[in-house]
Residue, then its C-alpha position, 0 to 999 in steps of 0.5 A: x695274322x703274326x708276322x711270319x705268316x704275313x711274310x709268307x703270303x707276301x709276293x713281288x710277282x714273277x721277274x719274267x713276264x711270260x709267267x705272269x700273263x694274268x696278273x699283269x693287269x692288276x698291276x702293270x705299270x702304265x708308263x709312258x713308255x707303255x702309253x706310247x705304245x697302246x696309243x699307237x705313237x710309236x712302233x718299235x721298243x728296244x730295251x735291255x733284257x728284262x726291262x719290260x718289253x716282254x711286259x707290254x707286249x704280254x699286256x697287249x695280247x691280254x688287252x686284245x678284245x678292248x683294242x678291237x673295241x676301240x677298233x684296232x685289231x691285233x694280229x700275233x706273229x710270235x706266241x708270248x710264251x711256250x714254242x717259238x713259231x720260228x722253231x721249225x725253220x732251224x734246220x733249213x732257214x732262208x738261206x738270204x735276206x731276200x727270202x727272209x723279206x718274202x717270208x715275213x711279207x707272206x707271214x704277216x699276211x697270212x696271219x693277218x687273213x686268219x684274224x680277220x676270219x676270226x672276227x669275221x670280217x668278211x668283205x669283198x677285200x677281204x673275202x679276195x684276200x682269202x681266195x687267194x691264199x687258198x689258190x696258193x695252198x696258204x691256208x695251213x691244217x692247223x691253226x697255229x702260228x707254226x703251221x702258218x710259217x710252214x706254209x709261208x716258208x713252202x711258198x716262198x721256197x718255191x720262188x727258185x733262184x730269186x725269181x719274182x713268180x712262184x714255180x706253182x703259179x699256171x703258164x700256158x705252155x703254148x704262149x707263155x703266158x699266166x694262164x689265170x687258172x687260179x690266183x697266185x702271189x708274185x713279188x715283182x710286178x707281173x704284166x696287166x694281162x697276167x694280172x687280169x688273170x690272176x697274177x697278184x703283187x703282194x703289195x696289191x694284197x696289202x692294198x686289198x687288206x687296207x681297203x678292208x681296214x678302211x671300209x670297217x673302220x679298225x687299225x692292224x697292229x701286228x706285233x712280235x716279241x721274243x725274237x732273241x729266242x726265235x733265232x737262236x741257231x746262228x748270230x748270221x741267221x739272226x741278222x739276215x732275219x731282223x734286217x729283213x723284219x726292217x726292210x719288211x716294216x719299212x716296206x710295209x709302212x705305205x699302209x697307213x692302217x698297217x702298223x708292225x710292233x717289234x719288241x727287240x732287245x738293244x744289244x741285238x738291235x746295236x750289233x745289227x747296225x754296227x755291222x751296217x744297216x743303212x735302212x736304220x736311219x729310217x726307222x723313226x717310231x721307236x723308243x729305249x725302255x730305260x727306267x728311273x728311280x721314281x719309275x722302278x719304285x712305282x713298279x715296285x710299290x704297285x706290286x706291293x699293293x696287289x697283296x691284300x693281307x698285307x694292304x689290310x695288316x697295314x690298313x693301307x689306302x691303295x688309290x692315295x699311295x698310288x696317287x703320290x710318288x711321295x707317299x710310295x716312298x713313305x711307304x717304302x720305308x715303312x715297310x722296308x729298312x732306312x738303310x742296309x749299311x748304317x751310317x751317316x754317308x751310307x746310302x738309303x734302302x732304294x739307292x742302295x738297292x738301285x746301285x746293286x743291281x745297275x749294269x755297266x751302263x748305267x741302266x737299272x732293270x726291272x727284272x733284277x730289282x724283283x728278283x732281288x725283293x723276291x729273294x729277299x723275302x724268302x730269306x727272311x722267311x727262313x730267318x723267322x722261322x729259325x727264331x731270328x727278327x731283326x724287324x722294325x715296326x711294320x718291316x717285312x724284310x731286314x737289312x741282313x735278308x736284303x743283303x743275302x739276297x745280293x749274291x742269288x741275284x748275281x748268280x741269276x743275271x750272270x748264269x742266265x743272262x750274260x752267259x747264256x746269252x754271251x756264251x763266248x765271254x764266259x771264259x774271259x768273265x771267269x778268268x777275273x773270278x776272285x780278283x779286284x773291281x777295277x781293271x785297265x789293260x795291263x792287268x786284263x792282259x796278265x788275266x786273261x794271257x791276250x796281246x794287247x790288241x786282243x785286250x782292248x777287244x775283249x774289253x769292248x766286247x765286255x763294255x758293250x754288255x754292261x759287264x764293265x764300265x770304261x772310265x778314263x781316257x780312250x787311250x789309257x782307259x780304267x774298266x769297273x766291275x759293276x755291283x751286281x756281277x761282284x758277289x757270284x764272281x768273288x769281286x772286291x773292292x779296289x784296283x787289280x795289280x800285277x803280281 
């Protein structure tokens, strides 16, 4: 095989999760942040986008029949890709936080109820359980995630003005009293003879779930991603909904054998306690995604290795790269350049690569880091087939391919990520389109036409998403336009003036 068409049959897998649920397996990385997760350690993953918290949650979906083996049972509350489950409250949400806890306690309950119909466990607990969904029309048509919100949410609206008993539950008109014609789920606390009857706490639900787990011997996970989708419509909607997703965790953590995995974004996870979540403190079992220079060029090098034409070409031992950190690097350099700028104080290949794609915060993402090997291999593609090879020995990708690919990448995270996900930054990102890399106040106030105040505003704003990075002192602070945001944007080197 000649080297172009080696090139071309060489893959660094998808930059997004969701598009490479199967391949996942072949070569996810089994850090111990990943570690910490499957062994039940902790509960909650905050990470920035494109970390890789999309990655272990798409990993335990797909490793789902090996987990109820070892006897924990997952429970999906959010499809890994396609539609969001939440998409059908966007036009009439839960107007409080309130609702919001309701809602999520039924959701979770119903779903749960679901799965263990599925892997048919069928206990007299369980067997109570599912009565009493069925009693109170909780058992949706269709088997999706949707339709079991749409019933939830049908529920939990019927609990008008705040009240702890749904308007569908049976009273004797004559007494007042639950007339226990069929079960119905409370939120308060109903009276013993209403519960003889047939009025259920939810958390009395719970109970009867945990006693299942027990008597079966199996854990519930119940785990939820992409919440950064979910919510979309409004940022006050999403807050009501994720401190109610808290309060719903916190509440729920009684049940030794219930445990929710929430997989959140950091960013969204700061402003909501920012704005004040005193329930914060409480939440213990969780960890931040943050990667290191050994951990991303394992990631990088595993998937390197799922190409078999190139392991063969190269005559590669698999396992003995796998086994040594050391060797990966050797590995790297075999088939990747020494340095992109050469120079005796240039930095090497993987430094280089790890500055240009490293935010305001210091922090490196897998995404970037594939997106960058990805583009680059294209690009050299390209260069092959016009008859253009700068490549030495076993190389694949040049110095030139690797230092095109930096302004796709740019493009890439700018358009996609802080764009779109800070739509009300873009104006101020783009007034600096052109100019230096480093900004203080001064010149931010020229650039942008705002006072002062509004200045150090927008700036904060702009450090809080890694767009900048604040050097110097509070008072008199210096901002640096990170390597990554430079090419899309036109940014050069040096400190910005005013003209």
């Amino acid at each position: 095989m000649n080297k172009l068409d080696l090139i071309q049959k060489v893959t660094f897998g998808e930059s997004i999760a969701e598009l490479e649920a199967q391949k996942l397996k072949d070569y996810f990385l089994e850090t111990e942040f990943w570690k910490l997760i499957r062994n039940g350690t902790n509960d909650i993953v905050y990470g920035a986008k494109g970390a890789g918290k999309s990655a272990i949650y798409t990993s335990l979906t797909n490793d789902i029949d090996s987990l109820f083996d070892e006897g924990i049972l997952v429970s999906i509350a959010e499809n890994p890709t396609g539609n969001t489950a939440f998409s059908t409250l966007k036009n009439d949400p839960p107007t409080t936080e309130t609702e919001f806890v309701r809602l999520w306690k039924l959701y979770f309950l119903v779903i749960t109820a679901q799965v263990f119909e599925e892997y048919g466990i069928n206990d007299k607990n369980a067997k109570r359980v599912r009565e009493i969904l069925t009693d109170c029309n909780l058992i949706p048509a269709q088997n999706k995630l949707a339709s079991f919100l749409k019933v939830c949410f049908d529920f939990m609206r019927s609990f008008k003005n705040g009240k702890e008993v749904s308007t569908t539950a049976e009273f004797d008109v004559n007494t007042g009293m639950y007339s226990g014609q069929k079960f119905s789920l409370s939120f308060g606390e109903p009276t013993k003879n209403d519960f003889e009857k047939g009025l259920i706490p939810i958390e009395y639900a719970y109970d009867l779930l945990q006693k299942s787990l027990l008597e079966n011997n199996i854990k519930l996970w119940i785990t939820i991603d992409r919440l950064d989708v979910a919510f979309l419509e409004s940022e006050e909607l999403e807050t009501n909904a994720l401190k109610a997703l808290f309060k719903a965790y916190l509440d729920l953590a009684q049940f030794s054998e219930i445990k929710v995995k929430v997989f959140l974004r950091d960013d969204i996870w700061q402003r909501i306690t920012n704005e004040g979540f005193r329930e914060a403190s409480h939440i213990t079992k969780y960890q931040n995604l943050k990667w290191s220079k050994d951990s991303l060029l394992n990631l990088l090098i595993r998937r390197v290795l799922d190409n078999e034409e190139l392991i063969t070409a190269l005559n590669i031992d698999k396992n003995e790269i796998l086994s040594d950190i050391h060797k990966q690097e050797e590995l790297f350099y075999r088939i990747f350049p020494k340095q992109i700028d050469r120079g005796s104080k240039k930095p090497a290949t993987l430094d280089w690569v790890l500055s240009r794609t490293m935010d305001g915060k210091g922090l490196n993402a897998p995404r970037e880091l594939i997106q960058l090997f990805t583009h680059a291999r294209s690009i050299e593609s390209k260069r092959q087939e016009s008859g253009i090879d700068e490549l030495e020995g076993d190389q694949i990708i040049s110095r030139q391919s690797f230092k095109g690919a930096i302004y796709e990448v740019s493009k890439q995270r700018l358009e996609q990520t802080i764009y779109a996900e800070f739509p009300a930054l873009k104006s101020h990102i783009e007034s600096l389109r052109g100019d230096k890399a480093e900004q203080n106040i001064e010149t931010l106030m020229n650039k942008l036409s705002v006072d002062l105040h509004s200045a150090f505003s927008i700036a904060k704003n702009l450090v809080s998403i890694g767009f900048f990075e604040q050097r110097g002192e509070n008072l008199s602070p210096r901002y640096r336009i990170p390597f990554i945001y430079r090419p899309y944007l036109e940014i050069t080197q040096g400190s910005a003036t005013i003209d």
